[in-house]
C-alpha positions in Angstrom: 9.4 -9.0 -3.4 9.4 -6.5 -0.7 6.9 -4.5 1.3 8.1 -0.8 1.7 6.7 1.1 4.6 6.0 4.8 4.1 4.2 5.7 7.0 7.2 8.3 8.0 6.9 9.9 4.8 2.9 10.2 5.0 3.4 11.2 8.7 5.6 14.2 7.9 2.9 15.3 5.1 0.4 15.4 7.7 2.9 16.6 10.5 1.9 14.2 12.6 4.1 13.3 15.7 4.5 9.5 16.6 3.0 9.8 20.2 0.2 11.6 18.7 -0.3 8.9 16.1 0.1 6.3 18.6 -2.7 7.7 20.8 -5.1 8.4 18.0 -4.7 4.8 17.0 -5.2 3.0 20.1 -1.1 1.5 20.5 1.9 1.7 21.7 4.6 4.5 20.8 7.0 1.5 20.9 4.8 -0.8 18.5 4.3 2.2 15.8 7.7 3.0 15.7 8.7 -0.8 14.7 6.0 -0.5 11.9 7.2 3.3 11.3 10.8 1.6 11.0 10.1 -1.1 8.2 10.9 -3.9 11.2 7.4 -5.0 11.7 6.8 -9.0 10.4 3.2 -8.5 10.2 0.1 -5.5 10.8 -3.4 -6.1 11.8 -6.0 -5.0 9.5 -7.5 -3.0 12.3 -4.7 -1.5 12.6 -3.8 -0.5 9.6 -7.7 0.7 8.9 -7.2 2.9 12.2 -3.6 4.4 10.8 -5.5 5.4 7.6 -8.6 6.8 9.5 -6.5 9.0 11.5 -3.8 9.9 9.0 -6.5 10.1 6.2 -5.1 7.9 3.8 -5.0 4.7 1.7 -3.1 1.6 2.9 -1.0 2.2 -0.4 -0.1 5.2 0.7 1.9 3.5 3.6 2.6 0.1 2.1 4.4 0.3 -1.6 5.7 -2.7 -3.3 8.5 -2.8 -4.2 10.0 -5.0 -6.7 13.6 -5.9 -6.4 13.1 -9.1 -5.7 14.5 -8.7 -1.6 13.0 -8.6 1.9 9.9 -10.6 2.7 9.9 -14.1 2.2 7.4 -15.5 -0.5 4.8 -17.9 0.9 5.6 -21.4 -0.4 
């Protein structure tokens, strides 16, 4: 199983810049950008609640499974 992050794809519909984004939400251009990349391991709640406040979204809107049986390691 893998998580997919669309948050590019929702950011473009909204044309919403990463700096901008990043203020909005309270972090780092540097710590979006590793989300906004697919590299993060993890993503706060709060965080991901703020991202959806300010984009106006769901988190499945930015977070699609997807099933091809790659990426995340399943919890044991």
């Amino acid at each position: 199983m893998a998580i997919r992050i669309d948050l590019d794809v929702v950011m473009a519909q909204r044309k919403m810049r990463l700096k901008t984004l990043a203020q909005q939400v309270g972090i780092t251009e540097q710590n979006l950008s590793v989300l906004k990349n697919g590299k993060a391991k993890a993503v706060r709640f709060s965080t991901l609640d703020k991202i959806c406040e300010v984009l106006e979204c769901q988190p499945g809107d930015i977070l699609v499974r997807d099933g091809n049986g790659s990426g995340i390691d399943e919890l044991s």
